[in-house]
C-alpha positions as semicolon CSV with decimal commas, in nm:
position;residue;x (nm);y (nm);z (nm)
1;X;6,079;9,641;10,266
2;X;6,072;9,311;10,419
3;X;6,387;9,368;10,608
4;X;6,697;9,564;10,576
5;X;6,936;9,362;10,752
6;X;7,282;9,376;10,604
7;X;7,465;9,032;10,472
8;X;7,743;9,097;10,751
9;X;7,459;9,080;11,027
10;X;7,301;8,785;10,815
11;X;7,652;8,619;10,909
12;X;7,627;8,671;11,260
13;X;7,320;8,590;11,307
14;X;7,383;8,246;11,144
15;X;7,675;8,179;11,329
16;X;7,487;8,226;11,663
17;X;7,258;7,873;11,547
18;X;7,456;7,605;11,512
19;X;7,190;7,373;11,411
20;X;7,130;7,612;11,094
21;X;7,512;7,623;11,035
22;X;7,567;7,191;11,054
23;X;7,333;7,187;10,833
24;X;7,399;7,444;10,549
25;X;7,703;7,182;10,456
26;X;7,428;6,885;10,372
27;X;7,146;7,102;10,263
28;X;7,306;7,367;10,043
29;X;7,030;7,652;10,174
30;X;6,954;7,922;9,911
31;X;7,165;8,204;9,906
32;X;7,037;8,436;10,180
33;X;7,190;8,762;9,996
34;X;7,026;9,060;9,853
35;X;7,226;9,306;9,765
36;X;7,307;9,499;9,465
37;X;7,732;9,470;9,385
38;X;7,750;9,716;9,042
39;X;7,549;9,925;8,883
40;X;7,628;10,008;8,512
41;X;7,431;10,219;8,254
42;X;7,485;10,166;7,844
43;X;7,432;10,490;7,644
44;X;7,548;10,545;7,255
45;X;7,767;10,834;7,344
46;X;7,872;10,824;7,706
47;X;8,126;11,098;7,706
48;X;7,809;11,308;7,607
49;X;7,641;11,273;7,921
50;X;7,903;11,189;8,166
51;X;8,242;11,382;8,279
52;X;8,429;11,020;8,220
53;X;8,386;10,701;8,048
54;X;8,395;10,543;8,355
55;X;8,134;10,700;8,535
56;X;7,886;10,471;8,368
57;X;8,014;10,150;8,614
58;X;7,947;10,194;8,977
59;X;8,073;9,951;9,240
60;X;7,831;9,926;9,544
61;X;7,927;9,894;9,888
62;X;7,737;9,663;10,152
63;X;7,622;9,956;10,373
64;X;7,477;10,161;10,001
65;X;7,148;10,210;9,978
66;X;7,116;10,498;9,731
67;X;7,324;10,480;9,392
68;X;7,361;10,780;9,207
69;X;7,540;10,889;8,843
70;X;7,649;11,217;8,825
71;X;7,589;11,349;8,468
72;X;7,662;11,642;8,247
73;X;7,359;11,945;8,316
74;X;7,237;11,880;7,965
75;X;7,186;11,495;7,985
76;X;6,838;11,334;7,878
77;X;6,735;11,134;8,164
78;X;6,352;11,051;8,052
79;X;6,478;10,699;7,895
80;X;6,773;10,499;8,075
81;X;6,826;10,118;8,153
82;X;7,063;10,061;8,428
83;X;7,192;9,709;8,501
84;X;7,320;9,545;8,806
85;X;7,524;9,275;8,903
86;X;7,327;9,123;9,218
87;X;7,395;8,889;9,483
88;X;7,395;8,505;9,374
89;X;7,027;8,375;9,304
90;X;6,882;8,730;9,414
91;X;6,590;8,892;9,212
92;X;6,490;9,272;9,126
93;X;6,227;9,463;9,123
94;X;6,163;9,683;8,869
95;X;6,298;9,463;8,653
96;X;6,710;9,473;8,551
97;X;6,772;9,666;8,254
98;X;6,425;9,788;8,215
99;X;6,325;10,148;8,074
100;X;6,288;10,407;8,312
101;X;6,257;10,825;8,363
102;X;6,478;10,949;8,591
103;X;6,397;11,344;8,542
104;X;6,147;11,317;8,753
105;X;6,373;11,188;9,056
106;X;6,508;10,848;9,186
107;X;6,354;10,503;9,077
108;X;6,312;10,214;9,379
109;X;6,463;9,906;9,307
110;X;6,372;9,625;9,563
111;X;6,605;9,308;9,580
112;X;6,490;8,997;9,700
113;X;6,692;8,730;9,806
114;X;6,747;8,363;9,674
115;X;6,553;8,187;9,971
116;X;6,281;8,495;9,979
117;X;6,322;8,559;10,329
118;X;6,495;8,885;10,280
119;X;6,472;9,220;10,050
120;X;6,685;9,532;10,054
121;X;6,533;9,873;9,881
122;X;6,800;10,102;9,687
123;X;6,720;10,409;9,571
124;X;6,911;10,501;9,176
125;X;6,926;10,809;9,119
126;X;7,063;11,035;8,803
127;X;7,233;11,383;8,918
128;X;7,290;11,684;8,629
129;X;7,597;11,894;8,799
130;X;7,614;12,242;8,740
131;X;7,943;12,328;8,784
132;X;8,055;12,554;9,064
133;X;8,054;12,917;9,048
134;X;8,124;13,018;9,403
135;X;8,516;13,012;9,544
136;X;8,403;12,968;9,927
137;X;8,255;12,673;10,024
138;X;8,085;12,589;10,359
139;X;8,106;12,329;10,591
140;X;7,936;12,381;10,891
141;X;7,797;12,028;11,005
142;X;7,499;12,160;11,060
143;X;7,284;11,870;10,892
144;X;7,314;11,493;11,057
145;X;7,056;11,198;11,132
146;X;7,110;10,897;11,309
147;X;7,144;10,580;11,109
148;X;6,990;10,229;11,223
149;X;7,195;9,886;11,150
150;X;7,018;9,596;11,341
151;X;7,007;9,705;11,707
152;X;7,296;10,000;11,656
153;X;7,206;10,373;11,569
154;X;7,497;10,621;11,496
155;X;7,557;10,957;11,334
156;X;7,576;11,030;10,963
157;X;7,671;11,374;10,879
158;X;7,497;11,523;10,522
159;X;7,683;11,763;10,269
160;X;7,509;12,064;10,279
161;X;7,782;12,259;10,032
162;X;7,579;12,216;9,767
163;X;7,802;12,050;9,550
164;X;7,660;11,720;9,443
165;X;7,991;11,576;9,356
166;X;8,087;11,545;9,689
167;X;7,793;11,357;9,805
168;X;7,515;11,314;9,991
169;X;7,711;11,266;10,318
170;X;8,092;11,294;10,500
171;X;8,173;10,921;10,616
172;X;8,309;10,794;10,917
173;X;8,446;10,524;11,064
174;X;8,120;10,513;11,312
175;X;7,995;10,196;11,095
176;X;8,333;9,985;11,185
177;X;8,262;10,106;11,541
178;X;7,988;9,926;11,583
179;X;8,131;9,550;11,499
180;X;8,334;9,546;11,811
181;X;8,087;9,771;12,031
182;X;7,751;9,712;11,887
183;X;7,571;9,812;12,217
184;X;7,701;10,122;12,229
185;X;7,461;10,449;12,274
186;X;7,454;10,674;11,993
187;X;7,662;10,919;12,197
188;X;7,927;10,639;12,263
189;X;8,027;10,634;11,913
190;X;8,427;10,826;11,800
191;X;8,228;11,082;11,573
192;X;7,915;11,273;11,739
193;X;7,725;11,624;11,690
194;X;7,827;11,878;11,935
195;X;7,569;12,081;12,028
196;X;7,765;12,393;12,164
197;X;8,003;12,442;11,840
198;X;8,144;12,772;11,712
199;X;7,826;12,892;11,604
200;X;7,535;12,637;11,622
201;X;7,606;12,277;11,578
202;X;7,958;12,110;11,568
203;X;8,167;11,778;11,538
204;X;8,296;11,611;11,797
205;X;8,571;11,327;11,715
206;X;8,703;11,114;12,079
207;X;8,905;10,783;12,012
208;X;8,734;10,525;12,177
209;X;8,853;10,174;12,306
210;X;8,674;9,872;12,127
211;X;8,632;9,645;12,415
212;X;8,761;9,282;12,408
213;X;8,628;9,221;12,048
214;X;8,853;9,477;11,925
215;X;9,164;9,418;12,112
216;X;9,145;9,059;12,029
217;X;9,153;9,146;11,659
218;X;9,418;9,420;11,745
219;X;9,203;9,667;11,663
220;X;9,196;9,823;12,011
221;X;9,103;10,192;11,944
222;X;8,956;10,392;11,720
223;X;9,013;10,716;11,631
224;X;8,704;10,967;11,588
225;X;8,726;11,020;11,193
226;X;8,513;11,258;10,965
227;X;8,635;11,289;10,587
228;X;8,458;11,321;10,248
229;X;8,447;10,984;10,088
230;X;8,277;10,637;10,146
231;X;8,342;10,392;10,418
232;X;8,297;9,980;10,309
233;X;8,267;9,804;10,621
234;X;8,361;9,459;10,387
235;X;8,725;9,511;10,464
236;X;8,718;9,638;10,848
237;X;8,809;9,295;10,989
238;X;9,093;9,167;10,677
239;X;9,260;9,528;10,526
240;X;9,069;9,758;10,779
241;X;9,286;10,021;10,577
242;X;9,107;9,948;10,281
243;X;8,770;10,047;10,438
244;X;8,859;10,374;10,475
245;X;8,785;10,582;10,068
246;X;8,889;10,913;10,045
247;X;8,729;11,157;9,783
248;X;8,506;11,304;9,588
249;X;8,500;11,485;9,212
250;X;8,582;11,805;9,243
251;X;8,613;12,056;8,963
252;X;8,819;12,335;9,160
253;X;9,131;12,454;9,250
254;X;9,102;12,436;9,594
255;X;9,390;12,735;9,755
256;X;9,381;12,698;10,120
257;X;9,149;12,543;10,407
258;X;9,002;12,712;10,696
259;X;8,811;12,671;11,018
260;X;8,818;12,633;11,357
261;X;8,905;12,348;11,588
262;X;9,015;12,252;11,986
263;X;9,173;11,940;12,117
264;X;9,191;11,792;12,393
265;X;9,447;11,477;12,410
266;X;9,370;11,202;12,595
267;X;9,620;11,093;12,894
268;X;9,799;10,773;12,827
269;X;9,925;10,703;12,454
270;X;9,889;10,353;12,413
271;X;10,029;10,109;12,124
272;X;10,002;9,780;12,041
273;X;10,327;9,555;12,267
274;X;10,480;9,244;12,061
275;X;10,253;9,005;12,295
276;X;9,965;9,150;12,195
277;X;9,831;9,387;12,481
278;X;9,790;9,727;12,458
279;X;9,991;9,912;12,675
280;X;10,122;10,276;12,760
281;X;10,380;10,413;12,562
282;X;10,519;10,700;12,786
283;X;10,777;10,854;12,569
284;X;10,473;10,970;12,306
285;X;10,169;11,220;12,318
286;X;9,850;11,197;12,130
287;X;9,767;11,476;11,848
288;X;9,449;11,547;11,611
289;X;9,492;11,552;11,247
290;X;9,336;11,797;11,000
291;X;9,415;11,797;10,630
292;X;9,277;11,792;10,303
293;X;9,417;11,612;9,913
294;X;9,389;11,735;9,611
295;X;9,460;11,436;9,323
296;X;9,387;11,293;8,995
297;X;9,146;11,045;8,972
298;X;9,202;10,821;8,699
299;X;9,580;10,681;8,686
300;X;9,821;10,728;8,291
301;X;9,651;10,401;8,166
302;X;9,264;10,535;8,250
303;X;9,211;10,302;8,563
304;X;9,008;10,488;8,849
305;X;9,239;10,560;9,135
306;X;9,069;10,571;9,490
307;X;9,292;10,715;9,781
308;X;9,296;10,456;10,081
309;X;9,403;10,445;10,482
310;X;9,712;10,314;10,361
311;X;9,821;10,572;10,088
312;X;9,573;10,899;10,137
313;X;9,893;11,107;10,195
314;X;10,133;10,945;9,987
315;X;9,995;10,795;9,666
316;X;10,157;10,967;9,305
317;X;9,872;11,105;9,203
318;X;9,819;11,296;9,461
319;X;9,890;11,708;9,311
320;X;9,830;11,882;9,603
321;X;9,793;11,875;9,987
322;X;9,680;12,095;10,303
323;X;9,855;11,954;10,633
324;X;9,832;12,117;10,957
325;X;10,177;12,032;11,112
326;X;10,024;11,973;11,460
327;X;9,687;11,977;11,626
328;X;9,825;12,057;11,995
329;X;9,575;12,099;12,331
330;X;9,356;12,435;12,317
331;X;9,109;12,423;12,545
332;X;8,952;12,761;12,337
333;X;8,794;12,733;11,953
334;X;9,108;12,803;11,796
335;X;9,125;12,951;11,405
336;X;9,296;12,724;11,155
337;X;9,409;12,807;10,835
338;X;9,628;12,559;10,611
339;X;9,741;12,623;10,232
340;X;9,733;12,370;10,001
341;X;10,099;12,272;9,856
342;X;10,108;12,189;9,500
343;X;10,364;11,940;9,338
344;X;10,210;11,927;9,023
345;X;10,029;12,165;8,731
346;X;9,653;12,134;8,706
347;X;9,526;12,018;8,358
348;X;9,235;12,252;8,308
349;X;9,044;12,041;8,067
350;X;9,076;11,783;8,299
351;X;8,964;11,997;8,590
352;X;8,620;12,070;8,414
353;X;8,551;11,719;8,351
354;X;8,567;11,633;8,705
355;X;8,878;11,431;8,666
356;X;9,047;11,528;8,998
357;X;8,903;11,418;9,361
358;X;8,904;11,650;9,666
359;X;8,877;11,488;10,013
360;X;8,879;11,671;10,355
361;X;9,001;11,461;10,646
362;X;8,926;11,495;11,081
363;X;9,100;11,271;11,266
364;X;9,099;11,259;11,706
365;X;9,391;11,066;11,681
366;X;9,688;11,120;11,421
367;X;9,787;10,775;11,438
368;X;9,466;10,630;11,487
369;X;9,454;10,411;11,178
370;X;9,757;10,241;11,310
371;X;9,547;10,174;11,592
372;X;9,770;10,397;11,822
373;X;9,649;10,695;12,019
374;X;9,519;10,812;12,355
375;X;9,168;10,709;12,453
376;X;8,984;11,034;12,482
377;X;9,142;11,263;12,289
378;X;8,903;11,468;12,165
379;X;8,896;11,692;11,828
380;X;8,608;11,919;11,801
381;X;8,572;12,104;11,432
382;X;8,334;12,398;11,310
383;X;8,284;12,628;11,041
384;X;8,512;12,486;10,806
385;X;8,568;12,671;10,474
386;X;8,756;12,535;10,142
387;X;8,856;12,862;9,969
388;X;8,909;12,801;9,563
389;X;9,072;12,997;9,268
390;X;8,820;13,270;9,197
391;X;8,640;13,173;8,862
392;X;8,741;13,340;8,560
């Protein structure tokens, strides 16, 4: 690969030459893009080899690099086509649409920009789920790596539940983190490995400030975050709200959420004041946040529904939810154990096909995507366990 650097660095750098920027308006330069934007496959009988119709169509985020279809177990792989949408003027290696055999594993696509100067590799994968037997599932955050982005390296945190439909990883807001504090250390970031958890390994979440760059956007803390779903760091500086996608397919009943946690709560709550500074709010305390939604992903008119910051506790088609009413100081690992409230039946046919998503949220701060909180309050979490309706 020629170089990975993301179309949101691409910006900055550009921005930093001003030469290269007076003259993009005269010369029109190529398009300096190379990324892939959708990725759809075209089979005679989708509903055949996927759980939904629209599981054929994915929508790529900047910071993707692998793409992956989940299918049913039985699906024929040897002999599939995928297309994708690319960036304006940007080419693809193998070529799009062309024949491939994904049995044997993930096919490399490279992308090569308009002007040539850049390429991005993505790896497109095919996935047969075998649906789950067991009713415990673990979570032990036992499995991380640290990701590079330009000059930055933070922690990503893989799935090792074994349920492919949840993904290859838990996302955090680390990525956001590092457009307003791009020299931070690894260690510096809101969501880090612990190395003294409950038993081996755990998570450690500490809201952070984000310097001058993020208090001049008013974006002046952020809140240590771990949750299954997908961060897009396209939105962070518009709808940072939007950024922020919560769950997974999930084919489950999921009865009650347990683990263990402590919390520490930073000393001075701080909130955004009408002029624009951040400043101490002594009448309110910081808290963590643990909970986990159960909902229907697909809305009545077949339109895939995707839980946001905005609405990941309130949106109608949400059927269930497991809150803990308040993540207080403990300075001791402290058992947790929340139920999960139904509002609604579960459609079992519906179930099996994977039409409901799961997502499991951490948060250091409770307000945090308000952009309120206490800088360093800190959430540690370990051996977390989603307990399920037994299979019949």
């Amino acid at each position: 690969m020629v170089n990975t650097l993301k179309h949101i660095g691409l910006a900055t750098l550009t921005l930093s030459m001003p030469l290269a920027l007076s003259s993009c308006f005269k010369d029109e330069p190529l398009n300096a893009e190379c990324d892939i934007e959708q990725a759809t496959v075209h089979v005679a009988n989708p509903q055949q080899m996927f759980f939904q119709v629209t599981d054929t169509l994915k929508q790529v985020l900047s910071t993707d690099t692998v793409i992956n279809f989940n299918v049913r177990s039985h699906a024929d792989l040897t002999a599939l086509a995928p297309h994708f949408k690319l960036t304006e003027g940007a080419t693809i290696v193998p070529e799009n649409g062309s024949v491939h055999d994904f049995s044997q594993g993930p096919v490399t696509y490279t992308v090569t920009s308009q002007d040539g100067q850049w390429s991005r590799c993505y790896k497109v994968s095919f996935t047969p789920v075998v649906v789950t037997v067991t009713d415990t599932i673990k979570f032990d955050f036992e499995k991380f790596d640290l990701v590079t982005s330009g000059t930055s390296q933070y922690y990503q945190w893989q799935n090792t539940s074994g349920i492919s439909t949840l993904g290859d990883t838990w996302a955090s807001g680390n990525p956001g983190f590092k457009q307003s504090m791009s020299k931070a250390k690894p260690d510096e970031y809101p969501t880090i490995p612990m190395i003294d958890g409950y038993d081996g390994y755990g998570l450690k979440l500490i809201t952070r400030g984000t310097g001058p760059l993020g208090l001049m956007s008013k974006k002046p803390i952020a809140s240590g975050n771990l949750y299954i779903g997908t961060f897009d760091i396209t939105p962070v500086a518009t709808k940072p709200l939007n950024a922020t996608r919560f769950g997974m397919p999930f084919n489950q009943r999921p009865v009650k959420l347990t683990g263990y946690f402590k919390y520490k709560r930073g000393p001075k709550f701080m909130v955004l004041g009408a002029d624009g500074k951040f400043v101490e709010d002594p009448t309110r305390q910081d808290d963590g946040s643990i909970y986990a939604v159960f909902y229907r992903n697909h809305d009545a008119q077949g339109n895939e529904v995707m839980l946001l910051g905005h609405d990941v506790q309130t949106n109608p088609n949400i059927v269930a939810l497991a809150k803990m009413p308040r993540v207080d100081n403990t300075s001791q690992w402290t058992p947790f154990e929340i139920e999960f409230n139904y509002t609604d039946d579960i459609d079992m046919q519906l179930l099996e096909n994977f039409g409901y998503n799961l997502t499991i949220v951490f948060a250091s701060s409770v307000k945090g995507d308000l952009f309120e909180g206490a800088i360093d309050s800190e959430l540690c979490i370990d051996k977390v366990r989603l307990i399920c309706s037994k299979q019949e």
